[in-house]
C-alpha positions, -999 to +999 in steps of 0.1 A: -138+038-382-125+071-378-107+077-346-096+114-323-069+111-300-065+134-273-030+135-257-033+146-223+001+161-210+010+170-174+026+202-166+062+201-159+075+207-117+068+238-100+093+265-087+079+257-048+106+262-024+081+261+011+062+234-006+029+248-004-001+228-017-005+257-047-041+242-062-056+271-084-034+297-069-015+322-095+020+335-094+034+292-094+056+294-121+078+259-143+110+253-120+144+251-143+135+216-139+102+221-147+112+236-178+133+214-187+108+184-183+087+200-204+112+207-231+120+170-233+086+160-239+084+191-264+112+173-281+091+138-278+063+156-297+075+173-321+098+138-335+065+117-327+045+110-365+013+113-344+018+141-318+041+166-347+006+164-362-019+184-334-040+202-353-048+223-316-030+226-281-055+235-253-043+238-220-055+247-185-054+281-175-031+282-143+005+293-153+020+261-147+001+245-177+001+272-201+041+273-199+046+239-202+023+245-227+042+269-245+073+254-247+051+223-263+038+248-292+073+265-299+087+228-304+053+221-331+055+256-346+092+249-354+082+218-370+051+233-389+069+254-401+088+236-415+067+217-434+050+251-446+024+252-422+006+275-405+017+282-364-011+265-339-022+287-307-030+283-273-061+277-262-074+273-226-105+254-211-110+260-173-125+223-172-091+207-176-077+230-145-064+216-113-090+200-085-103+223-058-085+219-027-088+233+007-054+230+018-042+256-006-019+282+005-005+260+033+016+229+037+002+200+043+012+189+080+029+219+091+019+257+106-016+263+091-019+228+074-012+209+105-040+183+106-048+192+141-055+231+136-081+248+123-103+214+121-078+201+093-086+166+104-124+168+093-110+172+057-091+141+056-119+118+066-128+102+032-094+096+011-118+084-017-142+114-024-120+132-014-129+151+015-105+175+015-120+192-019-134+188-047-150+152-055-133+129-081-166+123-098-165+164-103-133+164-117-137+135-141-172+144-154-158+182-165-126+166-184-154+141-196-175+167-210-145+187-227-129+149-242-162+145-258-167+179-270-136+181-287-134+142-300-168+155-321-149+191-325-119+173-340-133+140-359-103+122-369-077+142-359-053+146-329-050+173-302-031+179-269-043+190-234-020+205-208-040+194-174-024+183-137-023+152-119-057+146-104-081+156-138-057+136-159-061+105-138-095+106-125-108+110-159-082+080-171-096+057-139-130+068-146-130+053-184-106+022-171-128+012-143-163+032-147-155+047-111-131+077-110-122+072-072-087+057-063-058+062-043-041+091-048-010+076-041-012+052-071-017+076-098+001+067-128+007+105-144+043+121-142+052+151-145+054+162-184+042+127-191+020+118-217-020+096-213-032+094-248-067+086-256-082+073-286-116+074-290-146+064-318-150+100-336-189+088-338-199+075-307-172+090-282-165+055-265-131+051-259-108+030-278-073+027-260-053+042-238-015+048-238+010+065-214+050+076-222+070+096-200+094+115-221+105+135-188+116+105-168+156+115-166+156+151-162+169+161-132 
């Protein structure tokens, strides 16, 4: 049967020196790390026979994404050309963006996000909807509906995401368990790691799953 994959990448880490919980906020750019991380899973993709062979790159719209993003599409181009193809461009989809949070601009536990100011407590009172933003059901039906669009969008063919933590894994748990919520603290999704998802190009049901974390000795 013919098959899309859709390899879901995370963004690399974020220049954040007063740790701030940055959500959708602009002006959060790649750290040197960051950078880095996301260089070595450019590297992974472009020498993988599968991922070389994106025929699109989407990506979130926040800066974080569409840099790691970047980096990503110089390390295909390169190859692409290479071969004598054409260069592939970015494209972004606000339904793979970051979740809603209402602790943005501050940090967690401290000034302004001090659970005891401001009524801070009332937003941790659910750790599975969460309460604190925007629901994981939310967040995995929107990376559900752009996974299908694009599996019938693409039939047979591959393409990359750059997304963030929380969509990439509540979408993942969603299709692994048929319930998106989970602990937070659990999630299996490094940073500038790699969830590919196969799925039927017909029907849309997914077919496997596989993770790599390219990233995982940058420092």
């Amino acid at each position: 049967m013919p098959s899309t994959t859709i390899h879901f990448i995370r963004h690399g880490k974020v220049e954040n020196p007063d740790h701030l919980l940055y959500e959708r906020l602009p002006g959060f750019h790649l750290s040197d790390i960051g950078r880095r991380m996301a260089q070595a899973t450019a590297a992974y993709a472009a020498a993988d026979p599968q991922l070389s062979n994106v025929v699109a790159v989407y990506s979130s719209p926040l800066d974080r994404t569409r840099e790691t993003a970047g980096i990503i599409l110089d390390a295909l181009n390169k190859a692409r050309s290479e071969r004598g193809e054409q260069p592939l461009e970015l494209h972004t989809d606000s339904r793979i963006i970051e979740a809603g949070n209402e602790f943005r601009g501050k940090r967690i536990g401290y000034g302004e996000g001090a659970l005891w100011r401001n009524g801070n407590w009332r937003l941790v009172r659910n750790l599975w909807k969460p309460s604190w933003g925007e629901s994981y059901q939310h967040i995995a039906a929107r990376v559900g509906d752009f996974a299908q669009e694009k599996v019938r969008e693409y039939a047979g063919k591959q393409i990359i995401a750059v997304s963030h933590e929380s969509p990439i894994w509540s979408y993942r748990h969603l299709l692994e368990t048929g319930h998106p919520e989970h602990n937070m603290f659990l999630r299996h999704t490094a940073l500038a790691s790699v969830t590919s998802i196969t799925y039927d190009s017909e029907t849309g049901e997914m077919l496997s799953i596989s993770y790599a974390d390219p990233a995982k000795d940058v420092r």
